[in-house]
C-alpha positions in Angstrom: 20.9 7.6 11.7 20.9 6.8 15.6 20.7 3.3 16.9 17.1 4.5 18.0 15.9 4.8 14.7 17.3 2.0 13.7 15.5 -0.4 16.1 12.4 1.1 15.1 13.0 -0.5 11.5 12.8 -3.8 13.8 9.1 -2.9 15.2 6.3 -5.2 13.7 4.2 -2.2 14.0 7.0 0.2 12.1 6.0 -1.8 9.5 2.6 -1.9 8.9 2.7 1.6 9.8 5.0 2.3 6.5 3.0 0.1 4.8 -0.2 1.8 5.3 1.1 5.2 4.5 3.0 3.8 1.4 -0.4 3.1 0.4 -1.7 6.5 0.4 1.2 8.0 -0.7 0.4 5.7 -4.0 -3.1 6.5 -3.6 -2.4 10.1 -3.7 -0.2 9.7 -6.8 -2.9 7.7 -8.7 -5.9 10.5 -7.8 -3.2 13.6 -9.0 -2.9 11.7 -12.1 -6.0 11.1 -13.1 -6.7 14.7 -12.0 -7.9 14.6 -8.9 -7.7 16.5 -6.0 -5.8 14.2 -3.2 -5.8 16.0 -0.4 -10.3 17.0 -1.2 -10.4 13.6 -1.5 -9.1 12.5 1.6 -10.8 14.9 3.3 -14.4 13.7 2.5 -12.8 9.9 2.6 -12.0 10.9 6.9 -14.7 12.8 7.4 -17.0 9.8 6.1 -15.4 7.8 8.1 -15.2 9.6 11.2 -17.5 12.7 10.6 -20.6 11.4 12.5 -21.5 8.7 15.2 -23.6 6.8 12.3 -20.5 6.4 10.1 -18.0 5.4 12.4 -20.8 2.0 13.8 -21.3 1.4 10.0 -17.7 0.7 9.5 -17.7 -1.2 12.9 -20.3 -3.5 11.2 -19.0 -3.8 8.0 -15.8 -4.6 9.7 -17.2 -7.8 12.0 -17.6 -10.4 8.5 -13.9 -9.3 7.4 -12.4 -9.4 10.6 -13.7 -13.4 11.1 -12.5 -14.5 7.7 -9.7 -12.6 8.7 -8.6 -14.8 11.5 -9.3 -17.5 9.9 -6.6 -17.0 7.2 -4.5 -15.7 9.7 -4.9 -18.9 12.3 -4.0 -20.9 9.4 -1.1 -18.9 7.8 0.6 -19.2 11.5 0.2 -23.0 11.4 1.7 -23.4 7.8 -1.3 -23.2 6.0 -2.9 -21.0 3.3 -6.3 -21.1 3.7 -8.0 -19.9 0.5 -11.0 -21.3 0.9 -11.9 -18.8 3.9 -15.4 -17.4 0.8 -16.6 -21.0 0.7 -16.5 -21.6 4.5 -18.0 -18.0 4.9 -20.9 -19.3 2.7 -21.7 -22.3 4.7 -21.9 -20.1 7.7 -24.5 -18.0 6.5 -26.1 -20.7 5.0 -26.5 -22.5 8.1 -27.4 -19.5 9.8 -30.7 -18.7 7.3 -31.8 -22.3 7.9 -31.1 -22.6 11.8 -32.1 -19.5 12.2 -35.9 -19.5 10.3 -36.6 -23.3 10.8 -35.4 -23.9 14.6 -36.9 -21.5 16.8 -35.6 -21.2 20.2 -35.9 -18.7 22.7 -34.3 -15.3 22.1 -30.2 -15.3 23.1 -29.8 -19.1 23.0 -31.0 -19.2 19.2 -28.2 -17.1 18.0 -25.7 -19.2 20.4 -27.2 -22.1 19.1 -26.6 -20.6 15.1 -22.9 -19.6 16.0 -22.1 -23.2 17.4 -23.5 -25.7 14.3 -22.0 -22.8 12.3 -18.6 -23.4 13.2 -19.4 -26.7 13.4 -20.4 -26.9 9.7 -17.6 -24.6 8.5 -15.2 -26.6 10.6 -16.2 -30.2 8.7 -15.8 -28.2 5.3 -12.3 -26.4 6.3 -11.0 -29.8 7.9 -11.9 -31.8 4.6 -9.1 -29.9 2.7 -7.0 -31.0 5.6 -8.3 -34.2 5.2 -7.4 -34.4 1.8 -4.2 -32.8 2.0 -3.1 -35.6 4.6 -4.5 -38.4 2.9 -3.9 -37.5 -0.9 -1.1 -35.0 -0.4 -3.3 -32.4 -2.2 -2.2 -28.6 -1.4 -5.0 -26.9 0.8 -4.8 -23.8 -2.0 -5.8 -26.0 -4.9 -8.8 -28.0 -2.9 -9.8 -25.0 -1.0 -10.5 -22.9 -4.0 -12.6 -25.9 -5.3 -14.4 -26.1 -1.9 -15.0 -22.1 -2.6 -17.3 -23.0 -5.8 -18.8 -26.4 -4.4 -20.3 -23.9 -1.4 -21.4 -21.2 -4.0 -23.1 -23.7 -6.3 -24.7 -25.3 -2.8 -26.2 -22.3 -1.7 -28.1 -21.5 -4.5 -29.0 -25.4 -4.6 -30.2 -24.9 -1.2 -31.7 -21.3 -1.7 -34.3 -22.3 -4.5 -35.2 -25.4 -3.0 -39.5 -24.8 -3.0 -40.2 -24.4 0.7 -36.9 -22.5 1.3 -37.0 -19.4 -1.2 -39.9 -17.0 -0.9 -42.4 -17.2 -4.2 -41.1 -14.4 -7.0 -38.0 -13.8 -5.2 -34.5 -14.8 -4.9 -33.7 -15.5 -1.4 -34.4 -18.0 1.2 -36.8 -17.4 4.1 -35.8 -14.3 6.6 -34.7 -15.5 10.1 -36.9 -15.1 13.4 -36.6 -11.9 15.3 -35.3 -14.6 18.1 -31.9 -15.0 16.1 -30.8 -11.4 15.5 -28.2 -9.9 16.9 -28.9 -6.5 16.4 -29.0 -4.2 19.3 -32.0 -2.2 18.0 -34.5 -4.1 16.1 -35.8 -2.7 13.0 -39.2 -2.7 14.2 -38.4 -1.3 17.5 -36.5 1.8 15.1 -39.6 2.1 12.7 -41.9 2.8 15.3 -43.1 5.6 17.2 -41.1 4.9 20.8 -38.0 4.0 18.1 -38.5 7.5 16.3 -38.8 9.6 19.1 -36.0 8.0 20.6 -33.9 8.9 17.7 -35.1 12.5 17.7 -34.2 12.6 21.8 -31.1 11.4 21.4 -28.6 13.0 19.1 -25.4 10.9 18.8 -27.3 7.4 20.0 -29.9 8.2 17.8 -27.5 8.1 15.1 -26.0 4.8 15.9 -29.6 3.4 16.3 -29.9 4.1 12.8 -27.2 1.6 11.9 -27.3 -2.5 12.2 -24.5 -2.1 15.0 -24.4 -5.8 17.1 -23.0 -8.3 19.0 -21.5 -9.5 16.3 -18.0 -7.4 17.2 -18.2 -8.8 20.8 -18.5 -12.1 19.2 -15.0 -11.5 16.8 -13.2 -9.5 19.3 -13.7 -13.1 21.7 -12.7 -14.9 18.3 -9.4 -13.0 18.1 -8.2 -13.1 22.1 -9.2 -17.1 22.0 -6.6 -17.7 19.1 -4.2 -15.6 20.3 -4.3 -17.5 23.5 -4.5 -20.6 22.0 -1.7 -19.8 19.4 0.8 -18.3 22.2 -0.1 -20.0 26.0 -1.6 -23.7 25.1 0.3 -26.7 24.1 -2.1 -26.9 21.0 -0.6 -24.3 19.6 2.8 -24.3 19.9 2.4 -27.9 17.9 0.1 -25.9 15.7 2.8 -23.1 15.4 6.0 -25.9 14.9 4.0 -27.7 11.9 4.1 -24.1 10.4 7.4 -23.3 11.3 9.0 -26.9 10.2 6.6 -29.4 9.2 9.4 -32.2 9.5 11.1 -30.9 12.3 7.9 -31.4 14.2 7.3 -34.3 13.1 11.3 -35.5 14.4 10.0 -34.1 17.5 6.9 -36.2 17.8 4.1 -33.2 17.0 1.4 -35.2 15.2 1.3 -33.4 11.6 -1.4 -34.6 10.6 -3.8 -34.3 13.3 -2.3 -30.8 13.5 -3.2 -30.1 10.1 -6.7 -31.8 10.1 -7.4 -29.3 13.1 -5.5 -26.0 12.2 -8.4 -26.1 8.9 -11.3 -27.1 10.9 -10.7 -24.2 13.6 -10.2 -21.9 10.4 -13.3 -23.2 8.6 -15.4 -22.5 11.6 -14.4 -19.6 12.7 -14.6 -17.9 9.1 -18.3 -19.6 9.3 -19.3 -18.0 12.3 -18.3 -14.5 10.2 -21.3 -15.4 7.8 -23.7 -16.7 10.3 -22.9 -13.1 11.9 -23.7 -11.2 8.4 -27.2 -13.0 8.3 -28.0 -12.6 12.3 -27.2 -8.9 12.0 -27.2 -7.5 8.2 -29.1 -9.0 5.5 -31.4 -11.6 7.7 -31.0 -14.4 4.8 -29.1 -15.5 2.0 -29.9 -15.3 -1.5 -28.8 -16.7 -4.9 -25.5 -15.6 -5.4 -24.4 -14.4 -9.2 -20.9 -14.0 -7.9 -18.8 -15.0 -4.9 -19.0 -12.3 -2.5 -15.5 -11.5 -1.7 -15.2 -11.7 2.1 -12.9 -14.7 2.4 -10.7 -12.9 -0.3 -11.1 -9.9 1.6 -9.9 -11.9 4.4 -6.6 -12.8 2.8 -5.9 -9.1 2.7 -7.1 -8.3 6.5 -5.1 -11.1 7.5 -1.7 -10.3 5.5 -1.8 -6.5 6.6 -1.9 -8.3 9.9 0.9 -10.5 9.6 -1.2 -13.2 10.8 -1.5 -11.5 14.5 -4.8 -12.4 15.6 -5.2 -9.5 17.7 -3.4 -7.2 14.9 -6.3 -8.3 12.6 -9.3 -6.8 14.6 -7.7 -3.2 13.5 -6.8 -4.7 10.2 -10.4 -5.4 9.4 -11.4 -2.1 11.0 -9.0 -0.3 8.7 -10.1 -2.2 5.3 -13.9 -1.8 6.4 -13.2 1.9 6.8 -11.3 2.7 3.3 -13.9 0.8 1.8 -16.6 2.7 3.5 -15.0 5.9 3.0 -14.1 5.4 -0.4 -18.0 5.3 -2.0 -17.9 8.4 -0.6 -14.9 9.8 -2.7 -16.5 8.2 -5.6 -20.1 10.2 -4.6 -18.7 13.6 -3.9 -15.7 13.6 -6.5 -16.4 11.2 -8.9 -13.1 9.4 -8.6 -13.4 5.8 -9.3 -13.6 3.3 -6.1 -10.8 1.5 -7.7 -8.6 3.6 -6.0 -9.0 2.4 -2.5 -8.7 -1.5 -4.1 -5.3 0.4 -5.1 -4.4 1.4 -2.0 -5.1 -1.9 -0.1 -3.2 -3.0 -3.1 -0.2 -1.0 -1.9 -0.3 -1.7 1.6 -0.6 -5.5 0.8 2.7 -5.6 -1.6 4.5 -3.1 1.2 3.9 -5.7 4.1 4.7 -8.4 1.8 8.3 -6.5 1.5 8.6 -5.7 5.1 10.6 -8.1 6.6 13.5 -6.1 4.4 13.2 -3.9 7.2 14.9 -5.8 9.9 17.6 -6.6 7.1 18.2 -2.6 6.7 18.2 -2.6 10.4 21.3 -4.8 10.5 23.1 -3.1 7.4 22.4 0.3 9.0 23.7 -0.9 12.3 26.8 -2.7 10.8 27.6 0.4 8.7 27.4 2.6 11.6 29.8 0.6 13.9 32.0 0.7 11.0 
């Protein structure tokens, strides 16, 4: 093997590019088994994803909620933390933005602003009292943040059938004003004549019309470049980044832990908040009594460890988890293989970045065996 190869075992992005494909390798293997065609069912899996203008914003918005608890998990991995709690944060957030968002009205553009700032404001309290109690009680931020998780859930269905808050013979709060969306195309503006005919006009923006396609991905894309920044070119964050490296080193070095800590969970909380203020400004409009958790913050944990915690890394993450989910209730439609397989493939490519830092070590032996 050349020593050009062999660098490329030392890639970050070498990686999570074996990763991915070790995932549908494994995929593959799974589908033959259980009799299957693969290579059919790829085939309608890429050609959901990327067969028509409609499909390809659908992922786009299905990615935007992901790709915020996403960061979040991933800001605090890269400051030492393992934010679990990302679902119960996410809850708040949309819970704050059904109630902002139907009993404050405010002119169009600053209401959604308004939403996304006490959103992350909210989410921030609730993510910074697991710092809070990890600097004061010394208890871990996975065992109080998967509490928090079930505190939120129970909350929001508190909240939701409070009388003047759910709508009579129904499970779900109050829709939000029009003046709150996010939505490039209103629904009313789609269902009516000037909204129809402009869909019939226009062939490939007529098909993205048809989706919920927002704001909301300018609003996570800003998310991702502001912790990047923060994480790599601000003071803040290279104390945020030393507590994660070497909690007690920083602290020899003067880098207040504590405070560090405190704030590394309530820019996680907020920002994994502003992911379900997004859902309800652009998706479902409200929230609702919740049977289950939801999955997005667990989601996130995923997004976020295909990543390897790179902020910027997780905006194609999320893309690519929104996408085989998308794609993959179509392989269930059109084949009839179970959608369990794509949760097996993220699966894979989870366990295979969790392995990849082998690769650097192979790197060395390679190089070492080479010379000799």
């Amino acid at each position: 093997m050349t020593s050009r190869w062999i660098n490329l075992l030392r890639k970050p992005l070498t990686a999570i590019i074996i990763s991915v494909l070790t995932g549908f390798i494994i995929g593959a293997v799974v589908l033959t088994a259980s009799g299957y065609d693969a290579l059919e069912a790829y085939r309608i899996m890429f050609s959901g994803i990327a067969g028509s203008p409609k499909y390809m914003a659908q992922v786009v918005v299905n990615a935007v909620p992901i790709i915020l608890t996403g960061l979040s998990v991933a800001f605090a991995f890269r400051t030492g933390l393992f934010n679990i709690g990302a679902e119960g944060q996410f809850v708040m957030g949309a819970l704050t933005g059904t109630m902002i968002g139907y009993y404050l009205p405010l002119p169009p553009i600053i209401h959604p602003i308004v939403i996304f700032a006490l959103a992350f404001l909210v989410g921030g309290l609730y993510g910074a009292l697991a710092g809070y109690l990890k600097n004061k009680f010394g208890i871990h931020e996975v065992i109080s943040t998967i509490m928090l998780n079930w505190i939120a859930f129970y909350f929001n269905n508190y909240i939701v059938n409070l009388p003047g808050v759910k709508v009579e013979s129904t499970l779900h709060a109050n829709p939000i004003l029009d003046s709150a969306k996010i939505n490039f195309f209103s629904t009313a503006w789609r269902r009516s004549d000037a909204g129809r005919e402009f869909i019939r006009e226009h062939e490939i923006l007529g098909e993205i019309v048809k989706t919920d396609l927002g704001a909301g991905i300018f609003v996570a894309i800003i998310f991702a470049f502001l912790l990047w920044f923060v994480l790599r070119h601000t003071t803040t964050g290279f104390e945020l980044r030393a507590v994660g490296l070497n909690r007690f080193a920083a602290e020899f070095s003067g880098v207040p832990v504590k405070k560090s800590i405190f704030l590394s969970m309530f820019i996680a909380g907020g920002v994994a908040a502003v992911g379900g203020a997004i859902l309800v400004l652009s998706t479902t409009n409200t929230v609702s009594v919740l049977s289950a958790q939801e999955g997005y913050g667990w989601d996130g944990i995923s997004v976020s460890l295909i990543a390897n915690g790179n902020p910027l890394a997780v905006l194609f993450s999320g893309l690519l988890f929104a996408a085989l989910r998308y794609g993959g209730m179509l392989i269930q439609s059109k084949t009839g293989a179970p959608t369990e397989i794509i949760n097996i493939m993220i699966g894979s490519i989870v366990l295979a970045v969790a392995v990849a830092p082998a690769l650097p070590r192979l790197a060395d032996y390679l190089s070492q065996r080479r010379a000799r």
